[in-house]
C-alpha positions in Angstrom: 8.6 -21.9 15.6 6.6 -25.2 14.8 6.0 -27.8 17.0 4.6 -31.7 16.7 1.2 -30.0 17.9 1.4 -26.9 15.2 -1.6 -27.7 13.2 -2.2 -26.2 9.6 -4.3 -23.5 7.9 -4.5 -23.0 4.3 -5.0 -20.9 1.7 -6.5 -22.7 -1.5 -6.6 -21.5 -4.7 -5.6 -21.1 -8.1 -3.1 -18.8 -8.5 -2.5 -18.3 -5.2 1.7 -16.8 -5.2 -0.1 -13.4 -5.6 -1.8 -13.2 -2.3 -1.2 -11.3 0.7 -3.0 -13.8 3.2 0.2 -15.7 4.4 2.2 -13.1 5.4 -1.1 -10.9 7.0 -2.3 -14.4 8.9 1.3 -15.3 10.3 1.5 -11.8 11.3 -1.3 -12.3 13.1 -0.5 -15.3 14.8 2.4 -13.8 16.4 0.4 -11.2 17.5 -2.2 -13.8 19.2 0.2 -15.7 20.4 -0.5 -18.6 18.5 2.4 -19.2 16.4 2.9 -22.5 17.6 0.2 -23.7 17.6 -1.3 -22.7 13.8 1.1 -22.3 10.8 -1.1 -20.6 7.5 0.2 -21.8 4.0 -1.0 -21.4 0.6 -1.3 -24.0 -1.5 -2.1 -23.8 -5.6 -4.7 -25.6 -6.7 -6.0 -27.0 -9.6 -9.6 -26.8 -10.3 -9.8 -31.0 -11.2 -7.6 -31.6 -7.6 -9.7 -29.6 -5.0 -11.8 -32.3 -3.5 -8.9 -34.6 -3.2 -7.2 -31.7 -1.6 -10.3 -30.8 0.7 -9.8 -34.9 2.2 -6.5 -34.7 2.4 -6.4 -31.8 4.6 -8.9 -33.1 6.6 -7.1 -36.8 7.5 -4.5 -34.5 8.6 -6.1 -32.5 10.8 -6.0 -29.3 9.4 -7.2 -26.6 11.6 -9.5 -24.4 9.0 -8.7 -23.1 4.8 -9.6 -19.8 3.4 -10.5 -20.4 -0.5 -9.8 -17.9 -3.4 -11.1 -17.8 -6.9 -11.2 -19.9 -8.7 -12.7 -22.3 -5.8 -15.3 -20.1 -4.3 -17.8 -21.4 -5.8 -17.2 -25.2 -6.5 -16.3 -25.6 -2.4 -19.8 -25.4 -1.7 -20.5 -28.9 -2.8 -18.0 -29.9 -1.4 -18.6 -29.3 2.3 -21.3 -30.9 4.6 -23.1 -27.8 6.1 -23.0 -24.6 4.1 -24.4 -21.1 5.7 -26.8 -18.9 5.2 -24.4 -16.4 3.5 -22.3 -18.8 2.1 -25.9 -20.5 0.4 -27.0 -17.2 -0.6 -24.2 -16.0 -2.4 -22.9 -19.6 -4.0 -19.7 -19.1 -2.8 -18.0 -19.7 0.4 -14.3 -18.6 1.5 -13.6 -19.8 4.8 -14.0 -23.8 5.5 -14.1 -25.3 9.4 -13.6 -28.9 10.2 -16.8 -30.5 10.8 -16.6 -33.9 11.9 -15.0 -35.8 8.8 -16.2 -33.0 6.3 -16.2 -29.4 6.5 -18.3 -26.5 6.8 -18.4 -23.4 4.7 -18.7 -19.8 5.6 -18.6 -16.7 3.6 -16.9 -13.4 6.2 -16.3 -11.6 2.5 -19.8 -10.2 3.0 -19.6 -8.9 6.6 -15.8 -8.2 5.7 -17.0 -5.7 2.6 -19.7 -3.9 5.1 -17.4 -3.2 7.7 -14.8 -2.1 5.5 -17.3 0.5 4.7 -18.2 1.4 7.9 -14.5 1.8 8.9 -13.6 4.2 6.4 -16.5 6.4 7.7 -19.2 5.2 5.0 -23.2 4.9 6.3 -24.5 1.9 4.6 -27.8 2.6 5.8 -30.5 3.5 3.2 -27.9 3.8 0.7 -28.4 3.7 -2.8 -25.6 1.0 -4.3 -24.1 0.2 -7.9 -21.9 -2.7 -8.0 -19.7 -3.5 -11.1 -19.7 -7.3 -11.7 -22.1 -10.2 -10.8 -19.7 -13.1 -9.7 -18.9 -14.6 -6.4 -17.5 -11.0 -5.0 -20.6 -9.4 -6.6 -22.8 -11.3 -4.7 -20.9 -11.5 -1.5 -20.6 -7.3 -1.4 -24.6 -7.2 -2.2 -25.7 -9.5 0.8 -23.2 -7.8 2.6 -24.5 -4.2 2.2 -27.9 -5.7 2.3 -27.8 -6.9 5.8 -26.7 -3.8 6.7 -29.7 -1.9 5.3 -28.8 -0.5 1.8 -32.1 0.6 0.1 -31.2 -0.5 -3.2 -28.8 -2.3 -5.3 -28.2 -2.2 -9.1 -25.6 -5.0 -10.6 -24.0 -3.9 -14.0 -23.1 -7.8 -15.4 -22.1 -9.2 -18.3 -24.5 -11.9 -18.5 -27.7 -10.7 -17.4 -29.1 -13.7 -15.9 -26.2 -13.7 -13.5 -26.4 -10.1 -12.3 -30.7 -11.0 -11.9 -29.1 -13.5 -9.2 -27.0 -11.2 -7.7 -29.7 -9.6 -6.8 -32.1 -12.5 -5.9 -29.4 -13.1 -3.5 -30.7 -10.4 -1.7 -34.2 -11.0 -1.2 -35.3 -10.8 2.2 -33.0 -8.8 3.5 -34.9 -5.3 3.0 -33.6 -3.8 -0.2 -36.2 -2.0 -1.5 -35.0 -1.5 -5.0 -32.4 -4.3 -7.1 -31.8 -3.6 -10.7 -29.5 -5.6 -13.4 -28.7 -3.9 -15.5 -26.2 -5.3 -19.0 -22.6 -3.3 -19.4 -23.3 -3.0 -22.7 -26.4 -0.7 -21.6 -24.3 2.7 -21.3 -26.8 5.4 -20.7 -28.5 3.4 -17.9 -25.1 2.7 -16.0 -24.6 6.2 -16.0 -28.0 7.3 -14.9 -27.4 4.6 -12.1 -23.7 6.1 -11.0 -25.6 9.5 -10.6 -28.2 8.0 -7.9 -25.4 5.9 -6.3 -24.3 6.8 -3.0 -21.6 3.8 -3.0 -19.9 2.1 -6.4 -18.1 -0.8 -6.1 -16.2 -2.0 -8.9 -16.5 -6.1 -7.8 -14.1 -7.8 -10.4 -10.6 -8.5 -10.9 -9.9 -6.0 -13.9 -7.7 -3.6 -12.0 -5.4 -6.6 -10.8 -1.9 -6.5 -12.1 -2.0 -8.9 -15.2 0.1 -9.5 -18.3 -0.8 -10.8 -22.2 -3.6 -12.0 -23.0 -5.4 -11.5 -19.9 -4.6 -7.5 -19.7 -6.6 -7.6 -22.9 -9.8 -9.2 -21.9 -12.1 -6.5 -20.3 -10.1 -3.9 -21.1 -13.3 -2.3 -23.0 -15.4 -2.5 -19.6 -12.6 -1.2 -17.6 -12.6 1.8 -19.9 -16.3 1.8 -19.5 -15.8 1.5 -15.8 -13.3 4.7 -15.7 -15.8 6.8 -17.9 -18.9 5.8 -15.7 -17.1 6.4 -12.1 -17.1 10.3 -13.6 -20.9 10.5 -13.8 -21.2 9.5 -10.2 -21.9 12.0 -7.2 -18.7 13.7 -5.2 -20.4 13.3 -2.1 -20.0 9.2 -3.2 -17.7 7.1 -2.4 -16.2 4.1 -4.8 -14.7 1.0 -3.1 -12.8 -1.5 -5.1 -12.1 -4.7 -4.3 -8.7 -5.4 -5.7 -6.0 -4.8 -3.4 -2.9 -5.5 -6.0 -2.4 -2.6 -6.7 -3.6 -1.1 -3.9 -4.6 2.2 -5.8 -6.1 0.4 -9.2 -6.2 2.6 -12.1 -10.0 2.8 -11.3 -9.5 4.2 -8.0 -7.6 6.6 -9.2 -9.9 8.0 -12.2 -12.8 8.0 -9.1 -9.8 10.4 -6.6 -9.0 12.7 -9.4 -12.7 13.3 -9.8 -12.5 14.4 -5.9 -15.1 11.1 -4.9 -14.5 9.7 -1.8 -12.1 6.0 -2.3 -11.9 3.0 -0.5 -9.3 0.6 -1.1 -9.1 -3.6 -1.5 -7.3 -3.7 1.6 -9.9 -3.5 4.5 -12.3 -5.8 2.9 -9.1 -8.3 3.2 -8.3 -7.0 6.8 -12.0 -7.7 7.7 -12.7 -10.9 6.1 -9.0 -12.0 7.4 -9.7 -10.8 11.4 -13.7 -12.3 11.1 -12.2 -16.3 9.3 -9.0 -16.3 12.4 -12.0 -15.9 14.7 -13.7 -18.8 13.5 -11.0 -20.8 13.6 -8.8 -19.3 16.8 -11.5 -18.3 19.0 -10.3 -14.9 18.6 -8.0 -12.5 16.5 -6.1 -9.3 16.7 -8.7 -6.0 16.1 -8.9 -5.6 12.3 -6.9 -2.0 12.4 -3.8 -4.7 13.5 -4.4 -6.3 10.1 -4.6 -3.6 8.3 -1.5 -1.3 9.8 0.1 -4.5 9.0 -1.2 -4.7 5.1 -0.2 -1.1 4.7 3.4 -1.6 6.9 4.1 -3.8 4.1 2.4 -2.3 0.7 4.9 -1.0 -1.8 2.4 0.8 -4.4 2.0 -2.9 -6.0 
């Protein structure tokens, strides 16, 4: 139950009735305790109305906001103090209240490394491909990279933007980082052979109808071929987490390589932004026997 005191958290983004955050934070609540005092909503917002949102929420108090795509990276001039994650990878999806602004945090990258380490994966000196160069990309690199990785190789469509994927990373002790184009077959597959960890970092394996199930559909292909060059000592991680088993995943289990699903990197990024904002949270394995308590194959 609410109260007069019951102050908000929000989801932000654009579409937003897809997401499993609502139910997984309430959840959560409950389980802290704290369902009166914190109430999570999403909220879909247009691209043109997200600062006015970002002030509104703030005159009213609002407790803390994860943001989704397509805000991720606009957010981050919006907000008065930024992180050194969140300003390394461009893209920030937690916001606190900071005085009359906010500040912006990204827990996608530790959220993707632990993940990892959850599901039994060393991280250490490992050799890692990701597919796509956007704000999950580059989240998942910095991730890994602070965790050790020795090298990273982005497959991007635009070259320049899988180059800063990896510049993302400097200083954090990858030894190697390659971009490399999808367009540049041979060297994607060379690349999935060394890989000890591929991880397919864009929404192509989401549930999607019309146009948008066209677009990508060649690099998803590509994706499905490549994922058979790779090791089966390897493992492949993908991001997605609607369907839970994308069709990638799938290719990469027939092929006997170890899989790691969407929903830990949600669990973990979820359990590390309550934190932030509650002063503590329910162990991540609570979010994610919840997630899977309530995952119908879709």
């Amino acid at each position: 139950m609410t109260t007069a005191k019951t102050r908000l958290l929000a989801l932000l983004g654009h579409p937003v009735s897809h997401s499993r955050s609502p139910a997984m934070m309430t959840a959560a609540l409950a389980a802290l305790g704290r369902h009166e005092d914190f109430a999570y909503l999403a909220f879909d917002v247009a691209p043109d109305e997200l600062a006015a949102v970002l002030a509104a929420l703030r005159a009213m108090n609002c407790a803390g906001a994860n943001v989704t795509v397509p805000h991720k990276r606009a957010v981050i001039d919006l907000c008065t103090v930024v992180d050194d994650d969140a300003r390394r990878i461009g893209a920030a999806n937690v916001l606190s209240p900071l005085g009359a602004g906010w500040a912006a945090h990204n827990t996608d990258a530790p959220g993707a490394a632990r993940a990892l380490t959850d599901a039994g994966v060393s991280i250490a000196g490992a050799n890692v491909v990701l597919l796509g160069a956007g704000g999950a990309a580059r989240a998942v690199a910095v991730g890994l990279a602070r965790e050790g990785c020795r090298s990273i190789t982005v497959v991007a469509r635009a070259i320049d933007q899988g180059i800063d994927c990896v510049r993302a990373c400097d200083g954090l002790g990858v030894r190697d980082g390659l971009a490399l184009s999808w367009a540049d077959d041979e060297s994607v597959k060379s690349a999935h052979e060394r890989a000890d960890i591929v991880i397919q970092c864009t929404p192509l394996g989401m549930h999607r109808s019309g146009a948008a199930q066209l677009v990508g559909d060649l690099e998803y292909d590509a994706a499905q071929r490549w994922i058979g060059h790779a090791r089966s000592r390897a493992t492949a991680m993908d991001i997605v987490y609607a369907p839970v088993l994308t069709p990638w995943l799938k290719v990469a289990k027939a092929r006997g390589i170890h899989t790691v699903d969407g929903l830990g990197m949600l669990a973990r990024q979820g359990a590390l932004a309550l934190a932030r904002w509650c002063g503590g949270a329910p162990p991540a394995s609570a979010f994610r026997r919840f997630l899977d308590d309530g995952d119908s194959g879709g």
